[in-house]
C-alpha positions as CSV (number, residue, x, y, z in Angstrom):
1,X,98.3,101.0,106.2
2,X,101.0,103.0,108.3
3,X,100.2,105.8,110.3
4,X,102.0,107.7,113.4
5,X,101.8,105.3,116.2
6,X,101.0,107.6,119.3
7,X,102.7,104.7,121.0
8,X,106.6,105.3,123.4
9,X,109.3,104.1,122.1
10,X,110.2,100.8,122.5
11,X,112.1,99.7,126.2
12,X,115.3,98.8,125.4
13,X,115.8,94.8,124.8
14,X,116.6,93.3,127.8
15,X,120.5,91.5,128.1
16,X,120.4,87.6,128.3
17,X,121.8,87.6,132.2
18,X,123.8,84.4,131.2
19,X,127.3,84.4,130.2
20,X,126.8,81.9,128.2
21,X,123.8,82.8,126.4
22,X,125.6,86.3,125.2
23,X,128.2,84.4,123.7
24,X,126.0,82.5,121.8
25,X,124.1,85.5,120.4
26,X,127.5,87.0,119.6
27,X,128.6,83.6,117.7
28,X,125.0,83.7,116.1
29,X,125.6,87.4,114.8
30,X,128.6,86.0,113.2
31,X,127.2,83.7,111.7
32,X,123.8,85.9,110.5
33,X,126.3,88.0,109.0
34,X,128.1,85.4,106.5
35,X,124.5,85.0,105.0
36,X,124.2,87.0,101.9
37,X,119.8,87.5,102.4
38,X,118.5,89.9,104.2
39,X,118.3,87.6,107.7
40,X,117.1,88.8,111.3
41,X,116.1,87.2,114.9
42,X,113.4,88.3,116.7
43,X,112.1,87.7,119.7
44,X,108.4,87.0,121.3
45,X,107.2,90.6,120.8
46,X,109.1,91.1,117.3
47,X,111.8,92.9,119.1
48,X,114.7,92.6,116.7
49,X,117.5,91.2,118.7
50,X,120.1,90.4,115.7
51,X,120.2,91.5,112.1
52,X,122.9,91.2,109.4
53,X,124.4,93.6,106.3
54,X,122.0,92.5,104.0
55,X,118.8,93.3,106.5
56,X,120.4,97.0,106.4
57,X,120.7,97.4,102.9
58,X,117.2,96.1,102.3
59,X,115.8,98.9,104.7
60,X,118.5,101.3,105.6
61,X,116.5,103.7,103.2
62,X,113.3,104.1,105.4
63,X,113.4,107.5,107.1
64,X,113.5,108.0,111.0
65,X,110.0,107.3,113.4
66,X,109.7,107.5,117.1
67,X,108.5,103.4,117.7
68,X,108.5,101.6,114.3
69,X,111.9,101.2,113.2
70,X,112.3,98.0,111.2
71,X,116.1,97.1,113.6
72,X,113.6,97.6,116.8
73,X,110.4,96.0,116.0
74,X,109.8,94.7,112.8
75,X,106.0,94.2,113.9
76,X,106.0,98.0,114.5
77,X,107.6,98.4,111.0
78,X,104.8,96.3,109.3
79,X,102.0,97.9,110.5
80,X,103.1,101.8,111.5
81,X,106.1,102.9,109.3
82,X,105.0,105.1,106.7
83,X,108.1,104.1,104.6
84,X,107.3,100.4,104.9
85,X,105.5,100.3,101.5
86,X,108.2,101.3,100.2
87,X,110.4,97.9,101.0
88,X,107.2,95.6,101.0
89,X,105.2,95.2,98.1
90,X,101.9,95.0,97.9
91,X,102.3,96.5,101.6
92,X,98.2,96.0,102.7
93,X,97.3,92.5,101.6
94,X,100.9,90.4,101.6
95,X,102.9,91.9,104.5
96,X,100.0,93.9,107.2
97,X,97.5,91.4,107.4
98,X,99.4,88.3,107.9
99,X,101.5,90.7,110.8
100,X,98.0,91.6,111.8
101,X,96.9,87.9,112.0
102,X,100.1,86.8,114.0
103,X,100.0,89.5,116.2
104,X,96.1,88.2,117.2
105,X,97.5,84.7,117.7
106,X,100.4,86.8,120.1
107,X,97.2,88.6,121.8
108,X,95.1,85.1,122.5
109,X,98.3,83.7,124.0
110,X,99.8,87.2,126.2
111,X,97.7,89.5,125.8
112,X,98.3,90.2,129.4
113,X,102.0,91.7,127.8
114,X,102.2,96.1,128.1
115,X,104.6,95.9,124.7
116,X,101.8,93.7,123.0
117,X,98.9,96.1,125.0
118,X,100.8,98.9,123.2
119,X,100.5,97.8,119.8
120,X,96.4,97.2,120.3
121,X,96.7,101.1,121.7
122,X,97.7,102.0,118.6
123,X,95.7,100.1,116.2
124,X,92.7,101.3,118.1
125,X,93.7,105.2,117.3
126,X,93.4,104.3,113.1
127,X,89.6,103.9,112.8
128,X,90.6,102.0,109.9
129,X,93.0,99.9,111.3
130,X,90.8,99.3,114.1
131,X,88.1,98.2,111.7
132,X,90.0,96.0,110.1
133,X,91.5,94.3,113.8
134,X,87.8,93.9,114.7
135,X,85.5,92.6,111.5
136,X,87.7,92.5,108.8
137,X,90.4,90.1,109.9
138,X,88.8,87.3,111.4
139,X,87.1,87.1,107.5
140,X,90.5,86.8,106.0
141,X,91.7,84.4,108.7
142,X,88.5,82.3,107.9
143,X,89.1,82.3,104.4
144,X,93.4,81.8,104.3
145,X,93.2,78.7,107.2
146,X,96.1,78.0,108.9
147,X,98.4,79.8,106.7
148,X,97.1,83.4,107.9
149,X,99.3,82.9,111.2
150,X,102.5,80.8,109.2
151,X,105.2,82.8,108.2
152,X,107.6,79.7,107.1
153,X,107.5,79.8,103.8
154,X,105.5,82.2,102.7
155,X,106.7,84.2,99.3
156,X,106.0,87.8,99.2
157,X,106.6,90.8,97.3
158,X,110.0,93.1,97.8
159,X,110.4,96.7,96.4
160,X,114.8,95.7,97.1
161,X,116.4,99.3,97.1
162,X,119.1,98.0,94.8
163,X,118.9,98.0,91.0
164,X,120.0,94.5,90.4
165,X,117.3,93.4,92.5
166,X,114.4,95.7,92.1
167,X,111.1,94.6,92.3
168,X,111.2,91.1,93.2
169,X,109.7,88.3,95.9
170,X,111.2,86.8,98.8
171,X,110.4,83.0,100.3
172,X,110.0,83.7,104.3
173,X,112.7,81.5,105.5
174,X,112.1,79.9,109.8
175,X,114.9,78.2,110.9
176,X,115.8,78.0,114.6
177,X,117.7,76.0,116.9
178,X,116.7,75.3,119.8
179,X,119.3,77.2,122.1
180,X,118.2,80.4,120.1
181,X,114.3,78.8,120.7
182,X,114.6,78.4,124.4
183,X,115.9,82.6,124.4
184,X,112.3,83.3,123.0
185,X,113.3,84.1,120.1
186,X,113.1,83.3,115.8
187,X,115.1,83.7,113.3
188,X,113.7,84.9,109.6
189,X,115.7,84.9,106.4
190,X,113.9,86.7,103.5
191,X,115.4,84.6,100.6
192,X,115.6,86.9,97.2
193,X,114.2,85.3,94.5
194,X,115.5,85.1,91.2
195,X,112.2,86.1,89.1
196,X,111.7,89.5,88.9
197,X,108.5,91.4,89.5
198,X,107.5,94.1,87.2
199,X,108.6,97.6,89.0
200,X,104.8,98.8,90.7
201,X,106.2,102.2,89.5
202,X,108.6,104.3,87.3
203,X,112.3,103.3,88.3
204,X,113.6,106.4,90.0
205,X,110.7,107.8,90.9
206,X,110.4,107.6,94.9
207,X,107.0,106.1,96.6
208,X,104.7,108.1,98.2
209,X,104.8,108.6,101.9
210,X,101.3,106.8,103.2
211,X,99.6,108.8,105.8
212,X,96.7,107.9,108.8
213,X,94.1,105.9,107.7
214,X,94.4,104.1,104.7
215,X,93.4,100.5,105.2
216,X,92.0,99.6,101.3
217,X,92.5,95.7,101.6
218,X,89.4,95.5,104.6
219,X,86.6,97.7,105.0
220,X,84.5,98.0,107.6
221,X,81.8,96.6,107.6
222,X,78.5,98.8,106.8
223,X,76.0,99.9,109.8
């Protein structure tokens, strides 16, 4: 479901202006890195503001793109990385449309915002995609509930880049305190599960890249 965003890169994340609340995000990296799951903060626009070790080593394979980078915007990542399929299984159904879903409940609430105006520039240019946005989604938000726009707890599927993980689910972890809250921003932990998945393909043998237009989860619907 990735394509080429024709999107800019990303403004650079603004700076808290407070002494006090840099600190803390420098104590809160500290403390992001002594976690041993791949754990990240984000804030209102999925800008990633902190990550730690294990977030690298669960994506630090992905190759380079102008705007979707999963340590700039990990909504970006979801929905316009071509390498994203290769980190989150079942890419289409378990990881795009929930993104898509939250990033409709981010568009009823500031859709007035250019970075979140950005993202709908893009979708539009997938016809796909697009089709998907506009008649397929509200179906699958019908049909899910509540739970289309909840990431907190949530398990889905991993494709983890090292062997002694493999194939495998993660539970979607939400846990933030409110000084991290009132900075607009969430933290996510992607808890590694100890069942394994059965590999979707041949162990060594490197995913295909996915290219423009290949939405299979939601068609559009027919004239």
């Amino acid at each position: 479901m990735a394509f080429q965003a024709g999107g800019q890169r990303p403004e650079p994340r603004p700076v808290p202006e407070s002494p006090e609340a840099r600190a803390y995000l420098q104590d809160y990296a500290a403390l992001l890195e002594a976690v041993s799951f791949p754990s990240f903060v984000v804030d209102n626009r999925w800008d990633v503001v902190l990550t730690n070790s294990a977030f690298t080593s669960l994506f630090g394979g992905v190759g380079p793109h102008p705007t979707a980078m999963p340590h700039d915007n990990f909504l970006r990542f979801v929905l316009f990385h071509p390498d994203a399929g290769s980190v989150l299984g079942e890419h289409e159904s378990r990881w795009c449309l929930p993104m898509l879903a939250h990033f409709e409940a981010a568009m009823e609430r500031r859709g007035h915002d250019p970075a979140l105006q950005a993202v709908r520039r893009d979708i539009a240019q997938d016809p796909i995609m697009e089709a998907a946005y506009r008649h397929g989604l509200p179906h699958w938000i019908r049909a899910v509930g509540d739970a289309a726009v909840v990431s907190d707890g949530a398990v889905r599927p991993l494709l983890h880049p090292d062997p002694r993980w493999g194939a495998t689910d993660c539970r979607i972890i939400e846990e933030t305190p409110a000084t991290l809250r009132d900075l607009g921003c969430t933290r996510l932990t992607l808890v590694l599960r100890e069942t394994r998945r059965p590999p979707s393909a041949p162990r060594g043998r490197p995913r295909p890249r996915r290219a423009a237009s290949h939405l299979s989860v939601v068609t559009a619907p027919e004239a």
